[in-house]
C-alpha positions in Angstrom: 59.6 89.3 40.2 56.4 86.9 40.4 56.7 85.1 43.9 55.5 82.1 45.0 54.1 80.4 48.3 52.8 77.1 48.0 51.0 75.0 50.4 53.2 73.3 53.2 52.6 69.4 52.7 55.3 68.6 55.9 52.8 66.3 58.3 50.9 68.7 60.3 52.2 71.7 59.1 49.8 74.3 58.8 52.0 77.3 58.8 52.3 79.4 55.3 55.4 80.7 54.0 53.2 84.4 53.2 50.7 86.1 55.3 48.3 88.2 53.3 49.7 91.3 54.5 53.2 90.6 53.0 51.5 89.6 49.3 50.0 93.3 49.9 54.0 94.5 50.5 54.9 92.7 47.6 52.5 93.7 44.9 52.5 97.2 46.1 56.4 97.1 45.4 55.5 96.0 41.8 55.8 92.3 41.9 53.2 89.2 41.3 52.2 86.6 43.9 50.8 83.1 42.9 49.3 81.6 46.2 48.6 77.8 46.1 44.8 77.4 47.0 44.5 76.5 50.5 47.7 77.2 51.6 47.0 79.9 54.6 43.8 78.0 56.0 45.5 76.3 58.4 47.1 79.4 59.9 43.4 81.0 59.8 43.9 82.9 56.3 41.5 82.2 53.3 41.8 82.3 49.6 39.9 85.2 49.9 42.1 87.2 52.0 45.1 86.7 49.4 42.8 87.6 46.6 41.7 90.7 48.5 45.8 91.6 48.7 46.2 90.7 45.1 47.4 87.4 45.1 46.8 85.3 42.1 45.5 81.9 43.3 46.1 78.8 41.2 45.0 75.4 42.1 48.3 73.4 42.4 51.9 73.3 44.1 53.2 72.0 40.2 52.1 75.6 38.7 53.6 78.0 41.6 57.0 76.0 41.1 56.5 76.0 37.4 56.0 79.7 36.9 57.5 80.8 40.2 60.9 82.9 40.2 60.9 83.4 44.1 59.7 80.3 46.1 58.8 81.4 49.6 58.2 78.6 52.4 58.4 77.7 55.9 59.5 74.4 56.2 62.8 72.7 54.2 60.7 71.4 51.0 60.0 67.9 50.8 61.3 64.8 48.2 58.1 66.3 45.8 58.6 69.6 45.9 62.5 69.3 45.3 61.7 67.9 42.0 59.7 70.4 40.9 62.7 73.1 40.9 65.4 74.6 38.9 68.5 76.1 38.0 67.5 80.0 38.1 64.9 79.6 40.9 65.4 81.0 44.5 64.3 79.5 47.4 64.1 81.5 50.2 62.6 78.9 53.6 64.1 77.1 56.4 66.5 74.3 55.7 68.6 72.6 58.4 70.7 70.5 55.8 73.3 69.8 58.2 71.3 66.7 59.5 69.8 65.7 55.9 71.7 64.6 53.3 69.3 63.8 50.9 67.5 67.3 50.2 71.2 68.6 50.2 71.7 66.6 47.4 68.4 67.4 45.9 68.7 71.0 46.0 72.6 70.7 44.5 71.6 68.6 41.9 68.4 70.9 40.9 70.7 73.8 41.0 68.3 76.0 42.8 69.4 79.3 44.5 68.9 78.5 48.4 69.2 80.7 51.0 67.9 79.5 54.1 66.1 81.8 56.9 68.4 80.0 59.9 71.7 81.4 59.2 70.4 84.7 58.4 72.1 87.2 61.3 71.7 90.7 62.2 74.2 93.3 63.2 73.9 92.0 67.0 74.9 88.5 66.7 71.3 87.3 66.4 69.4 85.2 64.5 66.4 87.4 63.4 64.6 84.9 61.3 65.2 81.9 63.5 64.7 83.8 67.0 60.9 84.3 66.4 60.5 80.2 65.4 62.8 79.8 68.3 60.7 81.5 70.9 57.3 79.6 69.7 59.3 76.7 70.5 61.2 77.6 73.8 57.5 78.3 75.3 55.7 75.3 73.6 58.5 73.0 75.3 57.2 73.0 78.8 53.6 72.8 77.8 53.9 69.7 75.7 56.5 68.3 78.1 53.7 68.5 81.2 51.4 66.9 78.3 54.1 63.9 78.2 54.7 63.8 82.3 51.3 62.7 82.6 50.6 59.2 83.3 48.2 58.6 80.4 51.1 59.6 78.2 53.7 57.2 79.2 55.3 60.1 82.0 55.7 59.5 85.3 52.5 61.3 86.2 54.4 64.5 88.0 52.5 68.1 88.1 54.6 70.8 86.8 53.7 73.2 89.7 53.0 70.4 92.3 50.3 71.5 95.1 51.1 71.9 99.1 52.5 69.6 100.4 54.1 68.1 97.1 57.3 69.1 95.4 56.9 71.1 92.0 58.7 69.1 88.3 62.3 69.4 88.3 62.9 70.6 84.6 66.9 70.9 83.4 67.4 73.4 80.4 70.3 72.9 78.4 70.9 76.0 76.6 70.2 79.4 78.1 69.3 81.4 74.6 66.7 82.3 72.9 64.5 78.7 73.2 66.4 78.2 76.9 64.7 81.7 78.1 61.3 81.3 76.4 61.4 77.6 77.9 62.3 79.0 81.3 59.9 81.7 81.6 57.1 79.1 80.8 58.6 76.7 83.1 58.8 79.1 85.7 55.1 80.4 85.0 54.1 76.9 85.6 55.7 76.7 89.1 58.6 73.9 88.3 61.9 74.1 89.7 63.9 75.3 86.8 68.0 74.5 86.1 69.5 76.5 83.1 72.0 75.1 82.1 75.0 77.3 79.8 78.5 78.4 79.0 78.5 82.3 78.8 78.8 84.0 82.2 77.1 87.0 80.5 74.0 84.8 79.7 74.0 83.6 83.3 74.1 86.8 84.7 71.1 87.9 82.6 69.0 84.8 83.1 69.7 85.4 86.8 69.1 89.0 86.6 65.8 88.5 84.7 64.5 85.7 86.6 65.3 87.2 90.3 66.2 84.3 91.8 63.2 82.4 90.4 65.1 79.5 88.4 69.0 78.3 89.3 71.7 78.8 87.1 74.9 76.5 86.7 77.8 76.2 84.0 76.9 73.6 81.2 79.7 70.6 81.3 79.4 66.7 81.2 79.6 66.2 85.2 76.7 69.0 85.6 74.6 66.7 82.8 75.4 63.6 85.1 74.6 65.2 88.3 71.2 66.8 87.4 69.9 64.0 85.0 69.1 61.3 87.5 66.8 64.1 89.5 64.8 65.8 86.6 61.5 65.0 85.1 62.3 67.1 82.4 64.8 68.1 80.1 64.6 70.7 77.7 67.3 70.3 75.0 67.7 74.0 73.8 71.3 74.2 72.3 71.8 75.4 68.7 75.3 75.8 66.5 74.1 78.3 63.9 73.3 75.8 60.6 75.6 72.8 61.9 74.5 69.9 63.5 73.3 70.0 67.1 75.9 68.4 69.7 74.6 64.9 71.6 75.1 66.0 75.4 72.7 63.4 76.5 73.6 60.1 75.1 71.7 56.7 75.5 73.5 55.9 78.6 72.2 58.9 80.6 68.9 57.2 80.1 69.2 54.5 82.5 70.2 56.6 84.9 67.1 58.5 84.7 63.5 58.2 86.5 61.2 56.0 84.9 58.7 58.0 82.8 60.8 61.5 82.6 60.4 63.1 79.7 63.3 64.5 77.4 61.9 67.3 74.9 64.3 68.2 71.9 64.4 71.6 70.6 66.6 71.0 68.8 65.6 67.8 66.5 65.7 70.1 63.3 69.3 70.5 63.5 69.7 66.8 64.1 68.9 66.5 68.1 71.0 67.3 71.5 69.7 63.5 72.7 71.6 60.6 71.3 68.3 58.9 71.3 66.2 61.4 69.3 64.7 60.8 66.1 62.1 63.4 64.7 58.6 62.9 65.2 55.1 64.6 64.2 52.2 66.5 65.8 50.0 63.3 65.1 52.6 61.0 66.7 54.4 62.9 68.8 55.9 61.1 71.9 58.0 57.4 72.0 60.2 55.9 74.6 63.4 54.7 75.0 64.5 52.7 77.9 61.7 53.7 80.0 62.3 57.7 79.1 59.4 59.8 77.2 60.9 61.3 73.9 58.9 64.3 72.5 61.1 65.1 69.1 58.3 66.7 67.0 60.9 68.4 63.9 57.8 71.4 63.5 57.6 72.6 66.8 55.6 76.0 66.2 53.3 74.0 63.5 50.6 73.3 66.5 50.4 77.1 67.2 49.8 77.9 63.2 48.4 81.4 63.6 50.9 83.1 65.9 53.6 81.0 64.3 53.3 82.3 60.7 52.5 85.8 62.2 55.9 85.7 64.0 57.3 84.6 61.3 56.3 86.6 58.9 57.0 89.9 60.2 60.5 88.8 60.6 60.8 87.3 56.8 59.0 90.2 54.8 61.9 92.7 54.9 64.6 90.2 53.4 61.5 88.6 51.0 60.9 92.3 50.0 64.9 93.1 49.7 65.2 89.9 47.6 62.4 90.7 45.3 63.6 94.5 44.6 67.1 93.9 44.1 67.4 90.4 42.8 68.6 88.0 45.3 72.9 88.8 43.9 72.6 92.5 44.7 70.6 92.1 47.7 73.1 89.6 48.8 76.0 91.6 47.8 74.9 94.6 49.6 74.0 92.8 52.8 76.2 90.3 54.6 73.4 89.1 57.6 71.5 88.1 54.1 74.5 86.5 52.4 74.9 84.7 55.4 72.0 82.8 54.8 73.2 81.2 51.3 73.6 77.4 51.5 73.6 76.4 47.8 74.0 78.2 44.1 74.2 76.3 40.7 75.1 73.1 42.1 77.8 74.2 44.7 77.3 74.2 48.7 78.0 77.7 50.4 77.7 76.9 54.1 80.8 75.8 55.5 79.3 74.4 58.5 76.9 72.0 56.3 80.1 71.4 54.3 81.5 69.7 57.3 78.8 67.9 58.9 77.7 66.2 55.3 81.6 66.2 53.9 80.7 68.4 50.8 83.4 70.4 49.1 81.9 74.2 50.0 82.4 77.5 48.1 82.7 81.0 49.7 79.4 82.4 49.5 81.0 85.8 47.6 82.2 83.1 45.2 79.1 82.1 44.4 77.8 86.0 43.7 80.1 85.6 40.5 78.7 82.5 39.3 
């Protein structure tokens, strides 16, 4: 199979969808690579490096999806890219359609194979492709959120850890997963008082377990939203429904009742946003406010930690890439359900109920789509 991996053109996104050491995997398994010039350097990897693992490079996005069977990514491709594909052509990135209508249309009406890396599971119930992204995130959260406490940025100028004498940030977690626990062991690092916020009693336990006593833990519901929001100068949206739309648990009305310059950070902005209020925002303009509240909504989280990102990342995508590749992307599905799981589109027809439902799209079983 001759695989591609084109330069991510998503504002400041300098991830790549291949690290060198995965071309090696692949072309040692028998297949070709074509690596758009440029497209590691953000992420610290050179032309050279891809040549060195037998890449071919060529000089333009237009020729990897032109002669690419395989298109391999990060981020959901944008309005450009989705006109450079075709019926026949897999697509294996990230794709959150359930918020974005339009590149759910694109991608039916190009008739592109996609199977998105979010949906993807494991035999635990996990999210093996999204975790890694997920954990970048959960611990950048915190960081940029004391960026957009301080006064300069529009915050309410509150130190995370406080000093003597001076009370620490309150930060309020909603969601006690993946992103919740990477969010709360950075928040708790930094010295804040920490609120997770969740559903399962199991996860309680373990966050309570793990954390010794070091963060409070209390059942997610709307009067425990109410109760805590006035109080916080943080909150960490960190709640995800596996490729549906995120639920609004903070809507525009919380926001009056909040402190002046507290900062809401959205996790979970990709899948549409837990904050009534959020809209997505970039690395290069970041931050807004709303009714006196900081906003940080930035849709490519892990983007500003390129390197470790598409390391992460690419350990966990190589094995399916590789599986995809060496089978053809029907067997490979066929024999492996956590894969298939990942299937959102096929020859025109949706295959993700849940996208079905947010966008009102007729779906088709995934299995359904193996015959087509």
């Amino acid at each position: 199979m001759l695989i591609g991996c084109p330069k991510e053109i998503k504002p400041q996104e300098f991830r790549v969808g291949m690290m060198p050491a995965a071309v090696q995997e692949a072309v040692t398994a028998g297949h070709g690579v074509l690596v758009e010039t440029g497209a590691g350097a953000g992420a610290g990897f050179e032309d050279a490096d891809y040549l060195t693992a037998g890449a071919e490079i060529v000089d333009s996005a237009e020729e990897v999806f032109a002669r690419a069977e395989m298109i391999v990514k990060v981020k959901e491709p944008q309005r450009v890219e989705r006109k450079m594909m075709r019926e026949g052509q897999l697509l294996f990135t990230y794709l959150h359609l359930a918020p974005d209508p339009d590149q759910t249309r694109d991608l039916l009406d190009s008739g592109v194979t996609a199977i998105a890396y979010e949906p993807v599971t494991d035999r635990a119930g996990g999210l093996p492709l999204l975790a890694p992204m997920s954990e970048v995130a959960g611990r950048l959260a915190p960081q940029v959120g004391a960026s957009a406490l301080q006064k300069a940025n529009g915050g309410r100028g509150v130190l995370m850890g406080g000093v003597p004498g001076v009370r620490p940030a309150n930060v309020v977690i909603i969601g006690g997963g993946v992103v919740g626990t990477a969010a709360a062991r950075v928040a708790v690092g930094m010295g804040a008082n920490v609120t997770v916020l969740d559903r399962s009693m199991p996860r309680m336990s373990y966050l309570d377990d793990i954390f010794q006593g070091r963060l409070t833990t209390q059942f997610s519901s709307a009067a425990a939203i109410d109760d805590l929001l006035p109080r916080a100068d943080m909150v960490i949206g960190a709640v995800l429904i596996p490729g549906a739309a995120a639920p609004k648990l903070v809507r525009r009305a919380h926001l009056a009742t909040m402190q002046p310059g507290a900062v809401l950070v959205d996790v979970a902005i990709d899948q549409g946003g837990c904050f009534e209020t959020s809209r997505a925002t970039t690395h290069q303009d970041p931050i807004y406010e709303v009714d006196g509240v900081v906003h940080y909504c930035v849709a490519n989280m892990p983007g500003a930690v390129a390197r470790s990102a598409t390391q992460a990342l690419g350990n966990a995508t190589m094995p399916f890439m590789l599986a995809l590749a060496n089978k053809g992307w029907r067997l490979a599905l066929a024999e492996d359900d956590h894969l298939l799981a990942g299937l959102n589109t096929h020859a025109g027809r949706l295959t993700y109920d849940a996208v079905g439902k947010a966008l009102d799209i007729a779906t088709i079983n995934p299995r359904e789509a193996l015959r087509l």
